[in-house]
C-alpha positions in Angstrom: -2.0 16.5 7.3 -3.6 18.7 4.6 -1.7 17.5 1.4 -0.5 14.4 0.6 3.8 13.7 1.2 5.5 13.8 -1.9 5.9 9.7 -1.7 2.4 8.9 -0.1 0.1 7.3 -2.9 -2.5 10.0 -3.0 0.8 12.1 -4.5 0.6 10.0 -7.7 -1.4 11.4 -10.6 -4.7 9.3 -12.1 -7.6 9.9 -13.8 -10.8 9.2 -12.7 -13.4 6.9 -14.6 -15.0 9.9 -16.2 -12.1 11.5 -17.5 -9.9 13.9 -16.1 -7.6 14.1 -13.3 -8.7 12.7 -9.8 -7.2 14.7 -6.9 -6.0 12.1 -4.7 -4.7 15.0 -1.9 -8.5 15.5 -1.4 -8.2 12.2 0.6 -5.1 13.7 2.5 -5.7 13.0 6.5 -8.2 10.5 5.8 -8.1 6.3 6.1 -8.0 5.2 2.3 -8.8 2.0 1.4 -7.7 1.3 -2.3 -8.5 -1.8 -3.8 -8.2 -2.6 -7.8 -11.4 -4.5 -8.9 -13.1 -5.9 -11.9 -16.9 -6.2 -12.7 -16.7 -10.4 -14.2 -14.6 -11.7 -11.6 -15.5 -14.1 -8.8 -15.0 -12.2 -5.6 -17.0 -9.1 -7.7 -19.5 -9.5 -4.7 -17.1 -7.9 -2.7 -18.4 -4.5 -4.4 -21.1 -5.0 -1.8 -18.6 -5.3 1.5 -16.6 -2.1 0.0 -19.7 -0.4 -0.6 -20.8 -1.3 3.2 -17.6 -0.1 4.4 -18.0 3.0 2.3 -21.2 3.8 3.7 -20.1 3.2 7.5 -17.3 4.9 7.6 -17.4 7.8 5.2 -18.4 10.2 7.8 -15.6 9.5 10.0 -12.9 10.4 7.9 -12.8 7.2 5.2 -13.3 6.0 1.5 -12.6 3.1 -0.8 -10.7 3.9 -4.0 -11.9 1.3 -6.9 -9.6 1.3 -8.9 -10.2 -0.6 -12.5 -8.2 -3.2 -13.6 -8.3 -5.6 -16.8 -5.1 -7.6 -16.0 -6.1 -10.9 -14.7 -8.0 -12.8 -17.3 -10.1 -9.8 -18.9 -12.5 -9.6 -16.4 -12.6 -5.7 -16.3 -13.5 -5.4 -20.2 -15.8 -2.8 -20.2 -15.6 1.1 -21.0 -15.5 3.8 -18.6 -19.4 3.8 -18.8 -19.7 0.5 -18.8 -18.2 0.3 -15.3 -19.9 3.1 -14.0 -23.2 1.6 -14.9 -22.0 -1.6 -13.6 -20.9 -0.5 -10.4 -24.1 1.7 -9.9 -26.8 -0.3 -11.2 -25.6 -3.6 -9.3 -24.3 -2.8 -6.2 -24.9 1.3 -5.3 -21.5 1.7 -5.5 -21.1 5.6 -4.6 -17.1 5.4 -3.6 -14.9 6.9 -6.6 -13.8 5.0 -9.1 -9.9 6.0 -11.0 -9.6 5.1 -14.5 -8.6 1.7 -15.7 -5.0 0.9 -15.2 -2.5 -1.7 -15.2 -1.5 -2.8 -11.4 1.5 -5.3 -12.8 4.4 -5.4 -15.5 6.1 -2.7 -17.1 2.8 -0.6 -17.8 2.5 -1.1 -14.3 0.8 2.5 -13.0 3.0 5.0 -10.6 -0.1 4.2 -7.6 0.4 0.7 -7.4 4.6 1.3 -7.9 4.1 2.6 -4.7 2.0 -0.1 -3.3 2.9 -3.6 -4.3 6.3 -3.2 -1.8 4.1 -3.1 1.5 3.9 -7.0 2.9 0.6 -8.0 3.9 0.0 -10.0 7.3 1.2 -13.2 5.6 4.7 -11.6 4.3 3.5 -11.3 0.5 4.8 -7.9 -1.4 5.2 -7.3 -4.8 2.6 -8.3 -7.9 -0.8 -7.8 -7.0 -1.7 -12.0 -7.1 -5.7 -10.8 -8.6 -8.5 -8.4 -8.3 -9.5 -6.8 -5.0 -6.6 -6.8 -3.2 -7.0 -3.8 -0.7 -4.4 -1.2 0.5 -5.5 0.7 3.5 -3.3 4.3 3.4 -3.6 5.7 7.1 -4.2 9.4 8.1 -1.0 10.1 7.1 -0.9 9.2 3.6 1.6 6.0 4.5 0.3 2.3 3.7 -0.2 0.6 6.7 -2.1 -3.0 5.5 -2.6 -4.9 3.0 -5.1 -8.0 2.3 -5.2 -10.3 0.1 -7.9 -9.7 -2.6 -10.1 -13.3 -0.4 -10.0 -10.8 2.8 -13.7 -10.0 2.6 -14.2 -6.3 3.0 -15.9 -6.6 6.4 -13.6 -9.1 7.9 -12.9 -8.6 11.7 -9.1 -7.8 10.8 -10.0 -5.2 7.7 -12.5 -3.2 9.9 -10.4 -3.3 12.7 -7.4 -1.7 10.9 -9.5 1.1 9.2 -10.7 1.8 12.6 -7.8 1.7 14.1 -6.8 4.7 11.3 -9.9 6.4 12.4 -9.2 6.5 15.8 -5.7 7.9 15.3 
C-alpha cells in the first residue's frame, strides 16, 4: 500500500507539534502505533516503553504516533515547546509528535473519530477511558488492536501484535 485508504486513520488531516500539517500517508504500509499521551500523568513513564518500541522496531517498517492530549485532568498543559522539550529532554523521545487535540466530546478530532469504535481485547470501544491508550494501525492502514492506556508498551501481547504487522 503506498497511500493511505480514504477511511484508514493516516487519511485524516493533523498538525504536527511544530506547526503545520503532518503527512500521516508517509506512514502508509507501515505498523502504526498511535497512542495520545500527556507529560504530568501517572503512566508518563510509559514514554520510555514507546520510545523502546520506537527504537526496536523503526527499521522494520514501525513508529509510535504521540499524540497530545489535555483532556483528562490537565495533565498535558504545556505549549507545543513545552512538550517537545519535555518529551526530548526526559525520555529521548525521537517518534513524531501531532499537535494537541481533543480525543473525546464534541471537539473530539476526526483521528480518534475513527479510532474509539475498534474494541480492545476486553470488548471496550468508544471514549478513550485516559492517557496512553495505544492503537496499533496494521500495514494496511486498518486498526487491528487496541490496549488499554495500563498495557505497558512492551507487554508480551503489544509486541506480539506489532510484530505480527511486521511480519505480514
Amino acid at each position: 500500500m503506498t497511500t493511505a485508504d480514504s477511511n484508514s486513520p493516516l487519511s485524516v488531516e493533523i498538525g504536527t507539534l511544530q506547526g503545520g500539517a503532518a503527512d500521516l500517508s508517509q506512514y502508509a504500509g507501515q505498523a502504526v502505533l498511535i497512542v495520545n499521551v500527556a507529560s504530568k500523568c501517572g503512566l508518563t513513564p510509559q514514554y520510555t516503553g514507546l520510545e523502546n518500541l520506537q527504537k526496536s522496531y523503526a527499521d522494520q517498517g514501525f513508529t509510535v504516533l504521540g499524540v497530545p492530549c489535555n483532556q483528562f485532568m490537565g495533565q498535558e498543559p504545556g505549549s507545543a515547546e513545552e512538550i517537545a522539550e519535555f518529551c526530548s529532554a526526559t525520555y529521548g523521545v525521537t517518534f513524531p509528535l501531532t499537535e494537541k487535540v481533543e480525543v473525546n466530546g464534541e471537539g473530539r478530532h476526526a483521528l480518534y473519530e475513527r479510532l474509539v469504535d475498534f474494541a480492545d481485547a476486553d470488548g471496550h470501544t468508544g471514549d478513550i477511558r485516559w492517557n496512553f491508550e495505544k492503537f496499533l494501525i496494521g500495514r494496511d492502514g486498518t486498526v487491528v488492536a487496541r490496549f488499554s492506556p495500563q498495557t505497558e508498551p512492551e507487554s508480551a501481547e503489544l509486541v506480539a501484535a506489532v510484530e505480527a504487522q511486521l511480519a505480514r
